[in-house]
Each structure stands twice: as C-alpha cells, then as structure tokens.
N, C-alpha and C positions, 0 to 999 in steps of 0.2 A: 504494500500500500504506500504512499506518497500524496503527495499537493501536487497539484495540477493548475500550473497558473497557465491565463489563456491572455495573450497580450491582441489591443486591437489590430489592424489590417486583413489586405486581403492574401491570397495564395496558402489557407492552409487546409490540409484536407485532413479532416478527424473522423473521418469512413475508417481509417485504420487504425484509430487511436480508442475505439468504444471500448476494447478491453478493458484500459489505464482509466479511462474513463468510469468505467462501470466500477470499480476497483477502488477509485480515490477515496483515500481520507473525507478529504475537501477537494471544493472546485473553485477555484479564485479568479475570476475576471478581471480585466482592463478593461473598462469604458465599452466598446463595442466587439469587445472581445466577446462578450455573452450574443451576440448577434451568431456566431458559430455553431451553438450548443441550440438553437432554437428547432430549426430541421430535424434534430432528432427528438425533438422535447427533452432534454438533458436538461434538467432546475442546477443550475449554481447554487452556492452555496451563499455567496457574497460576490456582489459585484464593487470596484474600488471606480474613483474618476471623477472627472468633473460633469458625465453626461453629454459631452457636446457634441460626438456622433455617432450613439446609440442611436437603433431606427426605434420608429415610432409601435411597431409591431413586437418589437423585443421589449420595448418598455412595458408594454401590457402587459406580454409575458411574466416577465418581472414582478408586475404589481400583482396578475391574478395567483403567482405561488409564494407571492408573499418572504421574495427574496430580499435578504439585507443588503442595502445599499451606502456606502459613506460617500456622501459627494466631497470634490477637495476646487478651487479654483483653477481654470484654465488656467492663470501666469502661478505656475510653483515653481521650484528648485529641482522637482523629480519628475519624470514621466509615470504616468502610469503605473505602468509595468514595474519598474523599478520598487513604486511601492504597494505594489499586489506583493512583488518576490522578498521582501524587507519585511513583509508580514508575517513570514512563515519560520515558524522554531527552528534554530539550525539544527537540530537533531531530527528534522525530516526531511524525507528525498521528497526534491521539488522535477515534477517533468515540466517546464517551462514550453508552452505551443505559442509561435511566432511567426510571421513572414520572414522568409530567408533570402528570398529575392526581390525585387522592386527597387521601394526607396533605399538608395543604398548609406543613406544618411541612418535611417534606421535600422538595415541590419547589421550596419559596422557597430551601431552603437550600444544594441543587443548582444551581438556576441562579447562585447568588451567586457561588457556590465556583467554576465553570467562568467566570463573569466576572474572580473575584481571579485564574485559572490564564493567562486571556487577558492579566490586566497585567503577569503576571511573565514573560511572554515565551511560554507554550504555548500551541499552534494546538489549539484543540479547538473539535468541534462536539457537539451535544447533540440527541438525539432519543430517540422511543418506538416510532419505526418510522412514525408517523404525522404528527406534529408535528416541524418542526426548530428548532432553536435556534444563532445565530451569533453568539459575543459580540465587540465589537468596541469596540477602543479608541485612542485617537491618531487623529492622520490619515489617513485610510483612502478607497479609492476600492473598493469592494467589489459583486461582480456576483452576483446570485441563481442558482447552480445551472440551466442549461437545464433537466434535467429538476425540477424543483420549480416551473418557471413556468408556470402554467397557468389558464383561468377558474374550475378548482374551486377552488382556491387565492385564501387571502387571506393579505395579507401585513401585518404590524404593529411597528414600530419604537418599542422600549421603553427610552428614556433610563434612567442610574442617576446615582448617585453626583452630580455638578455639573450635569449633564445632559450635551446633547450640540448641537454648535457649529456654525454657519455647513452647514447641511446640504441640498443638493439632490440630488432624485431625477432617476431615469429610467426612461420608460417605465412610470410606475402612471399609475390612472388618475386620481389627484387628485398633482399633480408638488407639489414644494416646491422654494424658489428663496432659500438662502442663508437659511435659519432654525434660528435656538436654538429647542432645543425642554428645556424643563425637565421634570425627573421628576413623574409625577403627571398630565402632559399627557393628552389622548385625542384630540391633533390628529392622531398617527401611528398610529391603532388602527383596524387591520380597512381597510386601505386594498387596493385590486386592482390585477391587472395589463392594464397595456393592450398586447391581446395583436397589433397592429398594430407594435408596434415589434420590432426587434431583439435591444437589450440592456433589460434588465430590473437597476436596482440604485440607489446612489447616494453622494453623498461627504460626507464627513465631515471638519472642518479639526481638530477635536479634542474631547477627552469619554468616555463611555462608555458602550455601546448594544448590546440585545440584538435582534437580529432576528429576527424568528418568521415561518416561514412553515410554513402549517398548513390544512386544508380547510375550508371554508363551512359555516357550521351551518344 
C-alpha cells in the first residue's frame, strides 16, 4: 500500500494504474489532478489547490462524495503538487502520477522536486502510467521492478547534481563495471534489458540518479 498523489495536467493514463489505485492508503490530488480519477468514478481522498482548473463536472463530483478539499491561493511559494507530496509521512511510499511530456517547464520541474523528496529521506516513484521514474540517491543497490523488465522496455540512467559514483549494472544489455558517470552523459541513455538473466538493476557507491524505465520508440 502507498499514497498516490495525482499532480494536474494532461498525458497520463491510469487505465494501468487501477491496481495502485485500488490499493492506496490514500489518494491525494492536485487541483485538476482529480479530473483523472472521475472516468473511473475513483472518490479521492483529498483534493489540495487553489481550484482554478478543476472542471466544473469534477467539482460536483467532488461535492456529491463529499470529498475534502483545502483550497490555498493561486500566487504561493509551492505548486500544487509539491504540496499534495509535502503532505505525506515520510514513512510512506508515495506513487507520484504526473505529465512527463508536454510543458517541459513542468516536467523538469517535477522530476527535480521528487529527486530533492528522494534526499530528504521520501520513497517516491514517478510515473504517467507509461513511463516510470526512480530517483535514487546515496548508496544504493537497487533492482528494476519484475514487471517493468521487458524487450519492449528501454531502460536509461540519468545522473544529477555531482553525478553519480562507482556504478555497475546487471543484467542490461551493455553492463557497466564501477563507473562515474557525470551529468550531461549519454553513456546511460536508452540502454536494454538482457532478458536471459535473472535480476535486472545495478549499484551505486554514491551520487544522485534518476532511473527511467519507459517503452521503445
């Protein structure tokens, strides 16, 4: 079980997220982020935001299951999102659902924000329903998801900050053996899995690294 924060925009599809969904703790909205959950009838738990573009048809929704809402002003310090995921005890896994392509204002700014949540001690992962995202920091011996490993799947390790330290894989198809890989790199982009092995992942002595696992264009 985990939080499930649902951040607004468009491109995300949670056709493949009803599991997580059906399963949450809670369900924590952004603003029009609850506009997602309405198609399925999925009741939130708590929606956060200022309201300013939620539709008019999720608002009812809203009002007739008698969901909790805190509204905050349009000009704050935080986005939304930010504080939907600020909400959540760090001793629970947060699946964070977001736009990953579009405004690229916002998803650089999302991915950041759930990498700064990974240094201050919260487990969160990041997806669209299509795309996942795993941010990862310190020392880390970290294994890809069984179901996420697959030939249609390509897998891409994106250094931040200093980069990221002393790092071997396992089981892709191009291995690395105790390499720093600096941000800016395209040594760790669009790598696969070799689907002969067992474990699929790799380790990390220190740094700070987003992992994407995401399908084959």
């Amino acid at each position: 079980m985990c939080y499930v924060v649902i951040a607004g925009g468009p491109n995300k599809d949670l056709s493949t997220l009803l599991p997580a969904l059906s399963e949450a703790e809670k369900i924590i909205c952004a603003d029009s982020g609850a506009d997602a959950l309405v198609p399925y009838s999925i009741v939130p738990d708590m929606v956060w935001g200022d309201m300013d573009s939620i539709s008019e048809d999720t608002k009812r929704f809203l009002t007739e299951n008698k969901v909790e809402n805190r509204l905050f002003p349009v000009e704050k310090d935080m986005t939304d999102s930010e504080l939907c995921l600020r909400s959540v005890p760090k001793e629970k896994k947060i699946l964070f659902v977001t736009s990953l392509v579009g405004r690229i204002d916002h998803v650089m700014s999302n991915l950041l924000l759930t990498m700064r949540l990974c240094e201050e001690g919260f487990d969160v992962v990041t997806t669209d329903g299509k795309t996942w995202v795993y941010p990862l920091c310190g020392e880390n011996h970290f294994v890809v998801p069984e179901e996420k490993v697959s030939p249609k799947n390509t897998i891409s390790l994106i250094p931040l900050g200093k980069g990221a330290f002393s790092v071997s894989t396992t089981g892709m198809k191009y291995n690395l053996s105790s390499r720093d890989i600096v941000p800016g790199s395209s040594l760790t982009v669009s790598n696969e899995f070799n689907m002969a092995e067992k474990e699929h992942g790799f380790d990390m002595k220190d740094g700070t690294m987003l992992v994407i696992v995401t399908e084959k264009v």
